[in-house]
N, C-alpha and C positions, 0 to 999 in steps of 0.2 A: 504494500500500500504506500501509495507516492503522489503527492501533487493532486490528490480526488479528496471527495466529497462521496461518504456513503449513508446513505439515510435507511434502515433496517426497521423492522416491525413485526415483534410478535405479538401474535392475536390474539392466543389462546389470553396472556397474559396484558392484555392491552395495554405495551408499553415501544415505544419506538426509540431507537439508537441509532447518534448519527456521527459518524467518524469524520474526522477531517485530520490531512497533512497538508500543510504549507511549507515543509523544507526548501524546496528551491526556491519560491517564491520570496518566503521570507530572505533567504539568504543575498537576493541579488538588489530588493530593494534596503536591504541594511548596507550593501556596497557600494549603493547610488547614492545613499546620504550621509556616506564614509562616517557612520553609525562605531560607535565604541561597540563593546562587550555588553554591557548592562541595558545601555537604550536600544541594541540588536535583540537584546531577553525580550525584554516587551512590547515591541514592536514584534515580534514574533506570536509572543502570546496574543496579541490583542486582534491580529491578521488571524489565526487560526481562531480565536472566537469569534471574528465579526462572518468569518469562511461558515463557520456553526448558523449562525444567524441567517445565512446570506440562504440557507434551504427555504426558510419561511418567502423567499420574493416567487409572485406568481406570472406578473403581470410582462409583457417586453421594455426592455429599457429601464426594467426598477432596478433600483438600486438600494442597500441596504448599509446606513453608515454607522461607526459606532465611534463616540468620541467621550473619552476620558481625561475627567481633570482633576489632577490631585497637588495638593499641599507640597509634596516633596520635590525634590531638587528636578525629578523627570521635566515635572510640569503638566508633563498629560500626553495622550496619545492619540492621534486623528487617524482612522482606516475606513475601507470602503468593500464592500461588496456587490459585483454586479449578477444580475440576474443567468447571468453567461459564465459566471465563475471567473473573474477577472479582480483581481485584489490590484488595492497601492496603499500607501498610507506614509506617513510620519511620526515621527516623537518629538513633543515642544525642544527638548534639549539631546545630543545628537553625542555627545563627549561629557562623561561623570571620571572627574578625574579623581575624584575620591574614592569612588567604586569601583571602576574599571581594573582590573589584573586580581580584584581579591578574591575569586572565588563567586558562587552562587550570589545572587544578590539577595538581599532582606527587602520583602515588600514594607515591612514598616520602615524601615531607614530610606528607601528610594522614592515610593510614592505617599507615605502619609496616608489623609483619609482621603477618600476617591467619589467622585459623583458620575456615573455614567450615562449616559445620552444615545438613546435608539432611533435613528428615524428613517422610516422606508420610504421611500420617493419616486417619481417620478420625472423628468423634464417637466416642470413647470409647474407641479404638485407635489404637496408634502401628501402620502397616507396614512399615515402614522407616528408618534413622537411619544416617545417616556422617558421617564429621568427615573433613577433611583441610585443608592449607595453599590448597590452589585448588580451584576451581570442574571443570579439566581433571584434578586429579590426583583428585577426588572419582571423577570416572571410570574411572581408570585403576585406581583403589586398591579402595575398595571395589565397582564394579558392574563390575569386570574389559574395561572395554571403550573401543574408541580414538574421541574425540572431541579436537576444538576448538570451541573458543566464543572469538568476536569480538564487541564493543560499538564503539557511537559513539554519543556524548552531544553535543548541541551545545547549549546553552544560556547565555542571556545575563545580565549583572549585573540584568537588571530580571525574571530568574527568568521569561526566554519561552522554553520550548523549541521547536527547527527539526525537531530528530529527539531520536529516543531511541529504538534501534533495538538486536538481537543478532542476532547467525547461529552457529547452532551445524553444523558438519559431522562426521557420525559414519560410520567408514567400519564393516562388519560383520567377525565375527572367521573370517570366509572369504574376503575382499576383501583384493585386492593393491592398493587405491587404497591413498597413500601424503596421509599427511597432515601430511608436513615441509613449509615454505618455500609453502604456499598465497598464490597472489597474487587479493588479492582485491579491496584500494585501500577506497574509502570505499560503506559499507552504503547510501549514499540513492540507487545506480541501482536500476536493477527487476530483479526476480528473474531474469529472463531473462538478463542480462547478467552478474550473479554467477555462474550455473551456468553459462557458456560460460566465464568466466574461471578456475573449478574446472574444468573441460572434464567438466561433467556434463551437456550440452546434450541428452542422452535423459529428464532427471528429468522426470517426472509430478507434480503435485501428486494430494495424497490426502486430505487435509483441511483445510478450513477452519474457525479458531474467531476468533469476535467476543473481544476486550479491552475492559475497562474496570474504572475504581475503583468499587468499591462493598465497604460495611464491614457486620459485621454486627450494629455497635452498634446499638441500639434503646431510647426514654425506658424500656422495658419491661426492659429488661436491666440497665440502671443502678437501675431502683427495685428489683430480683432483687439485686443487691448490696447496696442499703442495709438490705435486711429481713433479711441475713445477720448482720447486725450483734447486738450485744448489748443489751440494753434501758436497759444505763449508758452506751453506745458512744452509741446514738441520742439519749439525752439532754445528751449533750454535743456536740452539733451545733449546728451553727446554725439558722434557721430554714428559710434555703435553702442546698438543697446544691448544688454545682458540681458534674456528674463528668463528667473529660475523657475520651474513649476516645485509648488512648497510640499506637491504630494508624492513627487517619484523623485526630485530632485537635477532632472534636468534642464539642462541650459543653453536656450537659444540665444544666438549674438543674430540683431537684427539690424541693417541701414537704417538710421534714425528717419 
């Protein structure tokens, strides 16, 4: 399992489980944003929950964002998923020089307390928007329904990642499966073995979706800005413009 999205369902048990890996993805946009160690951890994590998320989009073109703001030195995390399974994102701060080389990071020490922000979209429409302190309580609060979500991030001071993986399990609000004290140990066996250790060894898979980063900046979108400008704005440019997109970290040089 590599770079997919699997979404699974047993019936007898009326509970669905949906796997997601983001390892390449994650890996190539923490090297676009020449990302430390610690801000590649969560930018990892937060790409492979928004990837969890990104199941629930039905519609063409939705898109499904997740952005996190906390207290700690991160600052917070901005990611995206489309309906097409196309991730990008960022981390408010890119280099923790206090963090960086010591090991696992502490979420208390890096993020503080955290406010999360869900909103599925559209071109031109918001469908949806919730705030809550977690990602589980996002669930429980505003879309009334019993879920967990589990990550593991495994990445190294030279910014390689091994995994970057989430399991979300969502039991239905007729289902007596019980989602306390889940033993489930580390996400890198194979699905088969996670669903026997939930003792959902009837779950079906039911779809499959391909991951990857892809942004949807374009030289064409960057010059769509610069021509918004004012004709004393434009003139006070330089001859070349630099514009970086803040979500993949790319950088057009444009004729002013």
């Amino acid at each position: 399992m590599k770079d997919i999205r699997e979404e699974w369902y047993d019936a007898k048990k009326k509970v669905s489980v949906t796997f997601v890996d983001v390892t390449t993805p994650a890996g190539e946009l923490a090297r676009a944003h020449l990302s430390g160690p610690v801000s590649a951890h969560y930018l990892a994590q937060a790409l492979a929950v928004v990837a969890v998320l990104g199941s629930e989009t039905s519609l063409d073109e939705e898109t499904v964002s997740l952005q996190m703001k906390c207290t700690g030195p991160l600052g917070g995390v901005n990611v995206e998923c489309t309906s097409t399974g196309f991730l990008r994102g960022y981390t408010e701060k890119k280099i923790l020089d206090e963090f960086d080389g010591m090991g696992a990071p502490k979420d208390s020490k890096v993020l503080g307390s955290t406010r999360y922000q869900v909103t599925r979209s559209v071109p031109g429409r918001i469908i949806s928007q919730g705030i809550a302190p977690s990602i589980e309580e996002y669930f429980s609060s505003s879309l009334q329904r019993r879920a967990r979500i589990f990550t593991e991030v495994l990445v190294n001071d030279e910014v390689e990642f091994s995994t970057a993986r989430a399991l979300m399990v969502e039991a239905l609000p007729d289902s007596d499966y019980s989602l306390d004290e889940l033993n489930i140990g580390t996400l890198s066996l194979s699905q088969r073995t996670i669903l026997s250790r939930l003792a959902l060894r009837d779950a079906e898979c039911r779809k499959t979706t391909a991951l990857s980063f892809k942004c949807r900046c374009s030289p064409e979108r960057a010059a769509a800005m610069l021509g918004a400008l004012s004709e004393k704005e434009i003139d006070e440019l330089p001859d070349i413009v630099d514009i970086t997109c803040h979500m993949c970290g790319r950088t057009f040089s444009l004729p002013r």
